[in-house]
C-alpha positions as CSV (number, residue, x, y, z in Angstrom):
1,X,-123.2,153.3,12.2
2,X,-122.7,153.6,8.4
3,X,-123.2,149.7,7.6
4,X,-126.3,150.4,9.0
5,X,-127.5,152.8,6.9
6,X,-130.5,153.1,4.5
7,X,-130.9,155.7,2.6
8,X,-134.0,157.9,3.5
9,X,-134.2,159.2,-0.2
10,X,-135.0,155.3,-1.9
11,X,-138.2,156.6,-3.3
12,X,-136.8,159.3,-4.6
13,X,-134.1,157.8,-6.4
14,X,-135.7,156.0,-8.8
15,X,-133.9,155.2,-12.0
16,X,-131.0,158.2,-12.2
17,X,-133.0,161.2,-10.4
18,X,-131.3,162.2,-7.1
19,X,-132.6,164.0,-3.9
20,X,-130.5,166.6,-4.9
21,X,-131.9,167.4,-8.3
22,X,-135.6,166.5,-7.3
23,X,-135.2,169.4,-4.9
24,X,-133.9,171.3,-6.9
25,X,-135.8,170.9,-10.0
26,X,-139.2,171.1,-7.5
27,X,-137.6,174.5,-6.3
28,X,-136.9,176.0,-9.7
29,X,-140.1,175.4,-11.2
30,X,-141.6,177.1,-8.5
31,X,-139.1,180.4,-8.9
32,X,-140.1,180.5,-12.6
33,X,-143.7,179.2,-12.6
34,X,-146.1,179.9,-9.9
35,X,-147.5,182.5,-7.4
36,X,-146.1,184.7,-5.0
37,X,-147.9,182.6,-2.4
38,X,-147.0,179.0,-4.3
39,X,-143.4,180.6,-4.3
40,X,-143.2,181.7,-0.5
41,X,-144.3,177.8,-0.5
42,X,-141.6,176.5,-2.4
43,X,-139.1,178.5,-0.7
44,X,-140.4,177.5,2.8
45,X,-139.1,173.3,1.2
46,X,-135.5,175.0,-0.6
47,X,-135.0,176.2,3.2
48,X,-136.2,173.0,4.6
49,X,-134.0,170.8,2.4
50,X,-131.0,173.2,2.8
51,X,-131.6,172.5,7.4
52,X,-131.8,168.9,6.2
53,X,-128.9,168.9,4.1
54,X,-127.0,170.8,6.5
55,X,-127.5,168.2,9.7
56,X,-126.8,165.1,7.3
57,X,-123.6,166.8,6.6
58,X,-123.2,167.9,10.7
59,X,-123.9,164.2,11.4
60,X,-121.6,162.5,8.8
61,X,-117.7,161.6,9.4
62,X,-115.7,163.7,8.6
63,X,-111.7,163.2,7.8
64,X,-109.5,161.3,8.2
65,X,-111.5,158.4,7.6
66,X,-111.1,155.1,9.4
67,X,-112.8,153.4,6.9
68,X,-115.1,152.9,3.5
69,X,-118.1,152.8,5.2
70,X,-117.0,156.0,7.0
71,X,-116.3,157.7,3.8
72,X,-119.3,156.7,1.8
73,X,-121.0,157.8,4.8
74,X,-119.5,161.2,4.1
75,X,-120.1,161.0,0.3
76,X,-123.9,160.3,0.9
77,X,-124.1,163.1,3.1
78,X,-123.0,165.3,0.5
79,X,-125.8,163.9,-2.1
80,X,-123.0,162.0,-3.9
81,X,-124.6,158.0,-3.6
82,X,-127.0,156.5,-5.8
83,X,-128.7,152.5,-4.3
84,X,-129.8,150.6,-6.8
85,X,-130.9,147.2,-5.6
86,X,-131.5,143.8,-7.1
87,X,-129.3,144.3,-9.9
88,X,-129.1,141.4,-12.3
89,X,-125.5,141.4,-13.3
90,X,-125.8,138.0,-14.9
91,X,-128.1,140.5,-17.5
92,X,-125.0,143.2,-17.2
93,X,-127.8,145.4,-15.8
94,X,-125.0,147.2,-13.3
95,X,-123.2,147.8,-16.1
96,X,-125.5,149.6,-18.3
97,X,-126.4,151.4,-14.6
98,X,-123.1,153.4,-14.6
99,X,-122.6,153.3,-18.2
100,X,-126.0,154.9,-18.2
101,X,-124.5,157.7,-15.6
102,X,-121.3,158.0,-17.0
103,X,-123.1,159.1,-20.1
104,X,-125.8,162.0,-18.8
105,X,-123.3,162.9,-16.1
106,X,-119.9,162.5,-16.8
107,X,-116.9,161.3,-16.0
108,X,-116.6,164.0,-13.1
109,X,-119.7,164.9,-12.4
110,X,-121.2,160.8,-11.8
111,X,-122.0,159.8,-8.5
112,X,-121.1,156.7,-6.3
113,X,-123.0,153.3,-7.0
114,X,-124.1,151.2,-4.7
115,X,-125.5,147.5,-5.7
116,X,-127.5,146.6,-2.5
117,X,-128.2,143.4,-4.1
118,X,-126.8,141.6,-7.0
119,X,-127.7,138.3,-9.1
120,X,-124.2,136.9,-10.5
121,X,-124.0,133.0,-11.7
122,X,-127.5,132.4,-10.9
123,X,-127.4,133.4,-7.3
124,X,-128.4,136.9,-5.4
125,X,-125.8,137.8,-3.5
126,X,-125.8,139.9,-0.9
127,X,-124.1,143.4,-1.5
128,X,-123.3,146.4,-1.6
129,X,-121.3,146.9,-4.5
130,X,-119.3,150.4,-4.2
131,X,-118.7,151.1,-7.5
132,X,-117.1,154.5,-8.7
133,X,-116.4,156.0,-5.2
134,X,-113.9,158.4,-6.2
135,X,-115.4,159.7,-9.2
136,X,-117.0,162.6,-9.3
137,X,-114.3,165.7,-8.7
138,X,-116.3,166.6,-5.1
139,X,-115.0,163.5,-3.6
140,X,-111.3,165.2,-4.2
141,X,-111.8,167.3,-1.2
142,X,-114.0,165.6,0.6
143,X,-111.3,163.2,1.0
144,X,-109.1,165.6,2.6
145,X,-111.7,167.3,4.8
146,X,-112.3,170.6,2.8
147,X,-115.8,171.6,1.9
148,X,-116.3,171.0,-2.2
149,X,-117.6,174.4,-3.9
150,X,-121.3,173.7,-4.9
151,X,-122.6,173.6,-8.2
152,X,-118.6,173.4,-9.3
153,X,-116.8,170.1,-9.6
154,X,-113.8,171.5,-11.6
155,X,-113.1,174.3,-8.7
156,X,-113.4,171.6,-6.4
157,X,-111.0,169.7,-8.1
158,X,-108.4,173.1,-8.2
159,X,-109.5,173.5,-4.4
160,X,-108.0,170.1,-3.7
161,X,-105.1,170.4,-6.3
162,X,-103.9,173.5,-3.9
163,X,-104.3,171.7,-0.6
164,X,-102.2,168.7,-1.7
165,X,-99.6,171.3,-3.3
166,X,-99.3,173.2,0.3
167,X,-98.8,169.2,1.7
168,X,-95.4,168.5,-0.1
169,X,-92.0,169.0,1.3
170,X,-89.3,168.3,-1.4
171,X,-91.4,167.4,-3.9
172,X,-93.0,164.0,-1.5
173,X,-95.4,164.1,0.9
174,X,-94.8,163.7,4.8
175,X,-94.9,159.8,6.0
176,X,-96.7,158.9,9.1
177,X,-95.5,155.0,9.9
178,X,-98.3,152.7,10.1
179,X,-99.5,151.9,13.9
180,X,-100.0,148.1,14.6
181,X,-103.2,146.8,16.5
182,X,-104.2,143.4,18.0
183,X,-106.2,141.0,15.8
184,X,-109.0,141.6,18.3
185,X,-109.3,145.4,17.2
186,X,-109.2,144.2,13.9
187,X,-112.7,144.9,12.0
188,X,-110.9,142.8,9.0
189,X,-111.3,140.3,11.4
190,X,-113.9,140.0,12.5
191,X,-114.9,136.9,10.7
192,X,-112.0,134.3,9.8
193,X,-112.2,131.5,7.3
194,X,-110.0,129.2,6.3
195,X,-110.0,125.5,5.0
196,X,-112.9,124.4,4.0
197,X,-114.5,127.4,4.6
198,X,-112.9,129.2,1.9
199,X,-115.2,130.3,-0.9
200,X,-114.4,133.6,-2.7
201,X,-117.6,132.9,-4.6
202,X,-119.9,133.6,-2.3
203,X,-119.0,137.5,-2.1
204,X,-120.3,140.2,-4.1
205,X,-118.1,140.1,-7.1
206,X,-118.6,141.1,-10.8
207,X,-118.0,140.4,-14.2
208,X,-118.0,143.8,-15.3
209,X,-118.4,142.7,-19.6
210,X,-119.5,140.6,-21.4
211,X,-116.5,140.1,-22.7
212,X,-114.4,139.7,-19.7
213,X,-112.9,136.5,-19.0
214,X,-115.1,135.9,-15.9
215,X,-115.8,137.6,-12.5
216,X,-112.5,139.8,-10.5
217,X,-111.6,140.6,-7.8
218,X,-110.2,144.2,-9.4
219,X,-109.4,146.9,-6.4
220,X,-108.0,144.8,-4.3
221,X,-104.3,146.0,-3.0
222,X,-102.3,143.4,-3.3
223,X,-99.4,143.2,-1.3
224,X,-96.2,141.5,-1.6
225,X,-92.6,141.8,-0.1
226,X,-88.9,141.1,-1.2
227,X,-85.7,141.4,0.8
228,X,-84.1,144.1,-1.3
229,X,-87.3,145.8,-2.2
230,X,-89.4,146.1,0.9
231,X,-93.0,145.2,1.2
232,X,-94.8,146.4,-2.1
233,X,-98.8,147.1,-2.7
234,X,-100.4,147.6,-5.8
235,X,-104.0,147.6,-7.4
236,X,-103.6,144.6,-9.7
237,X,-106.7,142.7,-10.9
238,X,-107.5,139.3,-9.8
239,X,-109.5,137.1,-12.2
240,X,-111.7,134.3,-9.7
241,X,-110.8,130.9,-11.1
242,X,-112.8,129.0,-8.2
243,X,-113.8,129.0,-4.7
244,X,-110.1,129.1,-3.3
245,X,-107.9,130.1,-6.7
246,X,-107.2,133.6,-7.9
247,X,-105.3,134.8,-11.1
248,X,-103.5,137.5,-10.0
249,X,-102.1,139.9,-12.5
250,X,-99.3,142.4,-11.5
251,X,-97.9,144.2,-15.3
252,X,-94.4,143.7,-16.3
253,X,-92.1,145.6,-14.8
254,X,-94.9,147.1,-12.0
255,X,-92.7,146.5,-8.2
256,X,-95.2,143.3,-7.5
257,X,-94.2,141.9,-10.9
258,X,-90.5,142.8,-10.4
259,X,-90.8,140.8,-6.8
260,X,-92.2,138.3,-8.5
261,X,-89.5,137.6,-10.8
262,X,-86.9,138.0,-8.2
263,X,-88.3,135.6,-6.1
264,X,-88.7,132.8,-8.8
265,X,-85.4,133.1,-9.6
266,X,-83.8,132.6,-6.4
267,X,-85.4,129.2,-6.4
268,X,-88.1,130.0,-3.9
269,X,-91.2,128.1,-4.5
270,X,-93.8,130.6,-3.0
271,X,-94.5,133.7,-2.9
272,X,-96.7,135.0,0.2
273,X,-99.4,137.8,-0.7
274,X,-102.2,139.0,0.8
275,X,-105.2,141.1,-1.0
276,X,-106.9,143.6,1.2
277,X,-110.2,145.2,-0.5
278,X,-112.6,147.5,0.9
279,X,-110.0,150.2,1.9
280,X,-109.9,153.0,3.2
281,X,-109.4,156.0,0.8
282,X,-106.2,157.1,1.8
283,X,-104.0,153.3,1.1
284,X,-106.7,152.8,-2.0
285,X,-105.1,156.7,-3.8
286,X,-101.6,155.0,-2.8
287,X,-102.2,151.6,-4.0
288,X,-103.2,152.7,-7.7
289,X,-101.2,155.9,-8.1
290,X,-97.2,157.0,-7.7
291,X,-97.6,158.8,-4.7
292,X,-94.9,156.8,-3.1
293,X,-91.8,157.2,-5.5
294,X,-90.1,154.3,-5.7
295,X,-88.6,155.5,-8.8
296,X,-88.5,154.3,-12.3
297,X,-86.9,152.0,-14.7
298,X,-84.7,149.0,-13.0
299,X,-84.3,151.4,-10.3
300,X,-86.4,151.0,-7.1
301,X,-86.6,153.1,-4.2
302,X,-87.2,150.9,-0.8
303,X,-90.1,153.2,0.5
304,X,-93.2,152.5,3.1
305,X,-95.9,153.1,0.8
306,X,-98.4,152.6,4.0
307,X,-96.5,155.3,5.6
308,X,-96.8,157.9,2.5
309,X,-101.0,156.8,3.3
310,X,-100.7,158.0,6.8
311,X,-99.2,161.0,5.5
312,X,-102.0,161.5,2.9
313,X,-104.5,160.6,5.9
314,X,-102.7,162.9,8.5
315,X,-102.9,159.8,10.8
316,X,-101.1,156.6,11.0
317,X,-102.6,153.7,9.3
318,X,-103.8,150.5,11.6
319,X,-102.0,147.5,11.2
320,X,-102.7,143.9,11.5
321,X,-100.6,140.7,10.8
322,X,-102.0,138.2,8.4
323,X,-103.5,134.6,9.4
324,X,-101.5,132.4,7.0
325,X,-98.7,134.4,6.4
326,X,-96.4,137.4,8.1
327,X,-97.5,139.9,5.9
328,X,-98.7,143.2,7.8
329,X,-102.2,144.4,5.8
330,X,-104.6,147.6,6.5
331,X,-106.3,146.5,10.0
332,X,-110.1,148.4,8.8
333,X,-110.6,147.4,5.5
334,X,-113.6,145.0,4.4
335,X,-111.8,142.0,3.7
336,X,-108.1,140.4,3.3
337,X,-107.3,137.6,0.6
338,X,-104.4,136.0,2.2
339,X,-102.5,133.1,-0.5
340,X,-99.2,131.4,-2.0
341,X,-98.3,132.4,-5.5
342,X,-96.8,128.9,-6.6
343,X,-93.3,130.2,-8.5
344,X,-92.0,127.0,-9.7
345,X,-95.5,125.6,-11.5
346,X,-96.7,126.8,-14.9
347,X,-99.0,129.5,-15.0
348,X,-102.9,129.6,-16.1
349,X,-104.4,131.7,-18.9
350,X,-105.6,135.2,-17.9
351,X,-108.0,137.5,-19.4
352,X,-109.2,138.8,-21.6
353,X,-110.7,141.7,-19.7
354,X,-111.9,145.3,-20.4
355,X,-108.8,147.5,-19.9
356,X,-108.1,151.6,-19.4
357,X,-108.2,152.6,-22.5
358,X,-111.9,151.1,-23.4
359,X,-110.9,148.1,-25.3
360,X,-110.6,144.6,-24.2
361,X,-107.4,143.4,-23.5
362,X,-106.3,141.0,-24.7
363,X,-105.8,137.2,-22.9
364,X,-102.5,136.5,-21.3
365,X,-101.3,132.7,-22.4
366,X,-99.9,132.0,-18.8
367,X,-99.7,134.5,-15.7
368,X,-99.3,134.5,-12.0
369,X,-102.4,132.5,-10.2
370,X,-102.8,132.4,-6.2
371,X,-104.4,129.4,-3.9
372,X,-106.5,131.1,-1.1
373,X,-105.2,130.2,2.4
374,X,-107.8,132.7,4.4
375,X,-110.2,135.2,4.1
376,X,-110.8,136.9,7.1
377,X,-113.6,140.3,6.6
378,X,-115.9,142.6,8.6
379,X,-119.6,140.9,9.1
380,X,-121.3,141.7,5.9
381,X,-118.2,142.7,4.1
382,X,-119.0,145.2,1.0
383,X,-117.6,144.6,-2.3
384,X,-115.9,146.8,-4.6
385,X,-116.1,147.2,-8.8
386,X,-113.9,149.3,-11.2
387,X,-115.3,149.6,-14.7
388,X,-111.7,150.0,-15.7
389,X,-111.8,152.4,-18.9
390,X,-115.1,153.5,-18.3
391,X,-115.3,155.1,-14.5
392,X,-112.2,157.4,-12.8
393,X,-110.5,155.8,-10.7
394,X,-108.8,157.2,-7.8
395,X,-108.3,161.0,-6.7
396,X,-105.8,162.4,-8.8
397,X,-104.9,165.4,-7.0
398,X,-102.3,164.0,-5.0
399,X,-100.3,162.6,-7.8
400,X,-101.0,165.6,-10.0
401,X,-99.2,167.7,-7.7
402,X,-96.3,165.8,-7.3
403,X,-95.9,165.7,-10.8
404,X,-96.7,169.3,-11.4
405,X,-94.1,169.9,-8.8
406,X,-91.4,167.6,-10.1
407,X,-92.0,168.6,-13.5
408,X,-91.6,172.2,-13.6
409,X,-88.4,172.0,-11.9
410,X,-87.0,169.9,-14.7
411,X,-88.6,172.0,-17.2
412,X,-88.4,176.0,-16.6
413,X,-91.8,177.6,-18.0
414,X,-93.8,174.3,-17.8
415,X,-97.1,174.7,-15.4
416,X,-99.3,172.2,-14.6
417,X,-99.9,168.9,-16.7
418,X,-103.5,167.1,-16.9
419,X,-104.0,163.6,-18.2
420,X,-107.5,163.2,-19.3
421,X,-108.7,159.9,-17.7
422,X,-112.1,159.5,-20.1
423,X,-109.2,159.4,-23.2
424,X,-106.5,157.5,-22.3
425,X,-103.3,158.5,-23.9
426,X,-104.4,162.4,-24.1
427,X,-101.9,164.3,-22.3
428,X,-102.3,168.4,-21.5
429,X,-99.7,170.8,-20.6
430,X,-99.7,174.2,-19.9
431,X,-96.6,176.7,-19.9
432,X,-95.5,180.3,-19.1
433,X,-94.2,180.9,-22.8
434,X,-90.6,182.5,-22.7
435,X,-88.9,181.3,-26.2
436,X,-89.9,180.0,-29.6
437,X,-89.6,176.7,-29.5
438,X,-90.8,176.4,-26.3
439,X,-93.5,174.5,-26.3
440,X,-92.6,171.5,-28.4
441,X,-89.9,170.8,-26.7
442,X,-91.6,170.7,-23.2
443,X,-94.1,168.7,-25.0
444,X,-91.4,165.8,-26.6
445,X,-89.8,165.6,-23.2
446,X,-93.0,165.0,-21.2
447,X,-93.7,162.4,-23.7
448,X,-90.5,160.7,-23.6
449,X,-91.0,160.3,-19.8
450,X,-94.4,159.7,-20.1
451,X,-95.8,156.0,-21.8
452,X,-99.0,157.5,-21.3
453,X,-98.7,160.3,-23.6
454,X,-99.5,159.3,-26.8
455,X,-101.0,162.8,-28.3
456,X,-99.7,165.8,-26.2
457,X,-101.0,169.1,-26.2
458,X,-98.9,172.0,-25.2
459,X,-101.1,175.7,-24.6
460,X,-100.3,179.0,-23.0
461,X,-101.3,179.7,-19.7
462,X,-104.8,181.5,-20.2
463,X,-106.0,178.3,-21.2
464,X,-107.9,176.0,-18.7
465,X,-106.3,172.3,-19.0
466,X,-109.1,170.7,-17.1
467,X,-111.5,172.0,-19.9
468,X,-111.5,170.2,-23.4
469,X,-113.4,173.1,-24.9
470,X,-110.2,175.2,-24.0
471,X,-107.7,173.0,-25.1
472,X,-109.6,172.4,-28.4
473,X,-110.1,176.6,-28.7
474,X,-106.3,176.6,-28.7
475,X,-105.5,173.3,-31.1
476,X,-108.4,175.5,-33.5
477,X,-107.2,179.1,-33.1
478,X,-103.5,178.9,-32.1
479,X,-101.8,175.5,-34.0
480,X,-100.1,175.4,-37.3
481,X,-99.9,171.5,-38.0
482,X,-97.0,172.4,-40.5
483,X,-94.7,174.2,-38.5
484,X,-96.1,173.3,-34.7
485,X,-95.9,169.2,-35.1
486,X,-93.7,167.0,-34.0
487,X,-93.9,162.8,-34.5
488,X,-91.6,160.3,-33.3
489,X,-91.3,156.5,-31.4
490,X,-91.4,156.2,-27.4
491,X,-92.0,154.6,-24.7
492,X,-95.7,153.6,-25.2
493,X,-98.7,151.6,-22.9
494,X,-98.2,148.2,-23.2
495,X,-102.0,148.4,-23.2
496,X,-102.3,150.5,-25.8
497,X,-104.7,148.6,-28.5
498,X,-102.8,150.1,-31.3
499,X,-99.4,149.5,-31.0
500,X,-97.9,146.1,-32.0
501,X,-94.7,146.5,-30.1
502,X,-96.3,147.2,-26.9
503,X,-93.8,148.5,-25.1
504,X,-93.3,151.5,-28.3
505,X,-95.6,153.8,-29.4
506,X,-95.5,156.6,-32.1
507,X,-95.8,159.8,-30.4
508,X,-97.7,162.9,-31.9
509,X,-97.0,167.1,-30.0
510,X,-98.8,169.5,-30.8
511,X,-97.7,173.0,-30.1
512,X,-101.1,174.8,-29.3
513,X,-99.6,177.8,-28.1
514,X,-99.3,181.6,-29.8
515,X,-97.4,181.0,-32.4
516,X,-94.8,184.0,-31.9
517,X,-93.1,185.4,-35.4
518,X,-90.1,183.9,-35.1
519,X,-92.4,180.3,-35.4
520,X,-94.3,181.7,-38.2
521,X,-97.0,183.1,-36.3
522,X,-98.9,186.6,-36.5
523,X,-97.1,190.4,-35.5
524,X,-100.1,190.8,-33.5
525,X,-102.4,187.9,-32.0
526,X,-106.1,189.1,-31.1
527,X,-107.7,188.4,-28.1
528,X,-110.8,185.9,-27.5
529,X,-114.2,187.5,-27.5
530,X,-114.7,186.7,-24.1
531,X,-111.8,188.6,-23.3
532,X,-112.7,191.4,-24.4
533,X,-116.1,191.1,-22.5
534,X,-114.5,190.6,-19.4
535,X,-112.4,193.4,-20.6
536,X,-115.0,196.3,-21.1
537,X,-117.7,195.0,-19.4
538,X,-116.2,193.7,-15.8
539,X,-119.3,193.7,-14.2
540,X,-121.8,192.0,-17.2
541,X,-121.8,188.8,-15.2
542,X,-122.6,189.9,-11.5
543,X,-125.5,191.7,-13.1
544,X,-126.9,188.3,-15.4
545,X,-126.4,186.6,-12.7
546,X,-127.8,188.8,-10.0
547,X,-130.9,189.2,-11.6
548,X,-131.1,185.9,-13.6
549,X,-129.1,183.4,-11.9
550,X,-132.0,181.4,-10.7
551,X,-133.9,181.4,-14.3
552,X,-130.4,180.5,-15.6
553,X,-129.2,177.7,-12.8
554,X,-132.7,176.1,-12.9
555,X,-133.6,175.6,-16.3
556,X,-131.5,172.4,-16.8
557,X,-132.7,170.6,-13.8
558,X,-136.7,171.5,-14.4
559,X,-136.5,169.0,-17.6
560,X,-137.2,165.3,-16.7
């Protein structure tokens, strides 16, 4: 079983060096620096490791997953799971671990942490703490049962960006209504606690900063319900206040907020929610994404957003009725928080804590707080950690291409749209060019609709969104500030450490496509030097590559 699992490659991973690039780095040495004997050698162990890596993969689940464990499972079988343990968090030592990654790696390119062990307040608690499970661009397919492309993170990202495309109807993706099962089928169950029992500090919980308020509880979906609204879920953070009380932090105007509200003013002193952590990774995209539309503005769609997660999965989601309360939560995840939001008391101070755009937030006077009335969780339950503003978050190809659909039926010409998640606030749209003018006003709309867009970045359709070296070509060789610029106010991020109205935001378009005549630009518009390669020399590359690829694909991982 996956709880069960150590990993076989703990010597190994000492520090930041995987499996995966120990093998390979052993491997290229030998193709560039040894015998013909030494090599037949060395490529006796790349065959070896590739049978190895081949039955871990054989052996793994596969999707739809049931559950986390399942789908780490999956992710370490692809070489995507650093263990660390005995990390002293009370030192911020797990911190500077995936700070540490995020630096050499990237945001894409990091893998999955896992904090066996973990010293918090004092105490070593026992673990693991999945931290940045959907990070790296491989996990986008992998999620969806489709084979990444090695060695290329960004195709696999396109790979899964067309499967998700292929899944809509109408612009939404098919719903699959949740299934329910008995509480003894439960593996959230399998351990119930309530009364004195109840101790939230006990579990392997964070503080992520220093300057963070204290430890959360912050991937948690917390659900909530209202008669006109429907049951709502959402990823909202959860500040622990003590063994049985929880801040819980839904932002104005999110659905759980808006539920909130409505319930407080029809006089109702409590508010039933339950928190359900450790989730699957179908109803974790759902809860911190609009995958389900439930509209925007004062308008809200009744939807059920656990269905839209059995469509995502391909199979219904299990079901299981809380302890304390009616509410129906995910029937396989690690752990449910079940609690009454008091509606009629005052609330308590919240925050500050370390928010999306890399700053700390700032604190909240009063906000919504919780008492614990159960926590009912798998034996051994693991833990989850976002370093909100400095890890991805969720797989973003399902949302993307719901938005790339609905988008470019709104606006002819407009493409695809990518919203860089290391820079908050960057927005990056490509179009098929058809008038001047074209691409500023794609670009003010977006960002009308769009809080998020703060600085957006409109480019032709040669140009590669995902990559910032492309979009920064075109901003170098194809913008003219004085006739390609437009500023104005918006909706903003109420998160946004700039803005002092935080709901409004200044908003900056830049026009980074050719710049046709009729906007100022050139007769004729050269091509890039690459271009031109690919142009007159079509077959340069399969002949580097063919006789050099190894030197050339080597060479990086040889360096310790």
């Amino acid at each position: 079983m996956a709880e069960n699992k150590k990993s076989t490659d703990q010597d190994i991973q000492t520090g930041i060096v995987s499996r995966r690039n120990f093998l390979a780095a052993t491997a290229g040495v030998a193709a560039v620096a040894c015998s013909p004997a030494e090599q037949d050698k060395a490529n006796a162990r790349i065959a070896d490791a590739q049978v190895i890596a081949a039955e871990k993969k054989a052996t793994a689940p596969t999707a739809p997953f049931d559950t986390l464990r399942e789908y780490i499972a999956a992710l370490e079988a692809h070489d995507l799971v650093l263990r660390f343990d005995r990390v002293d968090q009370d030192a911020f030592e797990g911190t500077a671990i995936v700070y540490a990654l995020i630096d050499k790696y990237g945001w894409y390119d990091a893998p999955v942490v896992m904090l066996e062990n973990v010293k918090q307040d004092g105490k070593w608690i026992k673990g693991p703490v999945v931290i940045n499970h959907q990070g790296h661009w491989d996990t986008e397919c992998i999620t969806f049962g489709l084979e990444p492309v090695k060695g290329n993170p960004a195709a696999s990202y396109r790979k899964a960006l067309d499967h998700m495309r292929g899944l809509l109807v109408k612009g939404a993706y098919p719903q699959i209504p949740p299934n329910e099962v008995q509480r003894e089928a439960a593996l959230c169950k399998q351990v119930i606690e309530t009364g004195d029992d109840i101790d939230i500090t006990k579990f392997a919980y964070i503080i992520s900063n220093p300057a963070d308020a204290g430890r959360y509880v912050n991937c948690g979906s917390v659900f909530t319900s209202d008669p006109d609204m429907g049951v709502n879920f959402g990823t909202y953070r959860c500040q622990i206040r003590g063994p049985k009380l929880l801040g819980v932090n839904p932002e104005p105007n999110q659905t759980g907020w808006k539920m909130l509200k409505a319930a407080r003013e029809r006089g109702e002193e409590v508010a039933k929610i339950a928190i359900a952590c450790g989730q699957d990774p179908y109803v974790w995209i759902t809860s911190g994404s609009k995958v389900a539309p439930r509209g925007f503005g004062a308008k809200i769609n009744v939807i059920d957003e656990l269905a839209v997660a059995g469509g995502l999965r391909g199979k219904a989601i299990d079901m299981v009725k809380c302890e304390t309360n009616d509410l129906m939560v995910p029937a396989n995840c690690e752990m449910i928080i079940e609690g009454e939001i008091p509606l009629q008391e005052p609330g308590l101070p919240e925050g500050p804590f370390g928010e999306m755009y890399g700053y700390l937030g700032k604190q909240k006077p009063e906000n919504f707080w919780m008492n614990i009335t159960a926590i009912t969780h798998r034996k051994d339950p693991w833990c989850q950690n976002q370093f909100t503003g400095g890890t991805r978050g969720y797989n973003t190809a399902p949302v993307a291409s719901i938005f790339n659909e609905s988008f470019s039926k709104m606006m002819p010409g407009l493409i695809e749209i990518n919203q860089p998640v290391e820079t908050t606030g960057w927005g990056f749209v490509k179009i098929k060019k058809t008038e001047p003018g074209q691409g500023l006003k794609i670009g003010k709309r977006l960002a009308s609709i769009i809080p998020l867009y703060k600085v957006t970045v409109v480019v032709d359709e040669d140009v590669d969104i995902l990559s910032w070296y492309e979009v920064g070509l075109a901003v170098a060789g194809r913008y003219t500030p004085a006739t390609a610029t437009e500023i104005f106010s918006g909706r903003g991020m109420p998160l946004d450490p700039s803005s002092v109205e935080r709901y409004e935001s200044s908003k900056l378009v830049i026009d980074a496509t050719r710049q046709w005549p009729e906007e100022g630009g050139p007769e004729d518009y050269p091509k890039l030097n690459r271009a031109w390669l690919e142009e007159l020399a079509p077959d340069c590359f399969d002949l580097a590559l063919g006789n050099w690829g190894d030197v050339i694909n080597s060479w990086g991982k040889t360096r310790f």
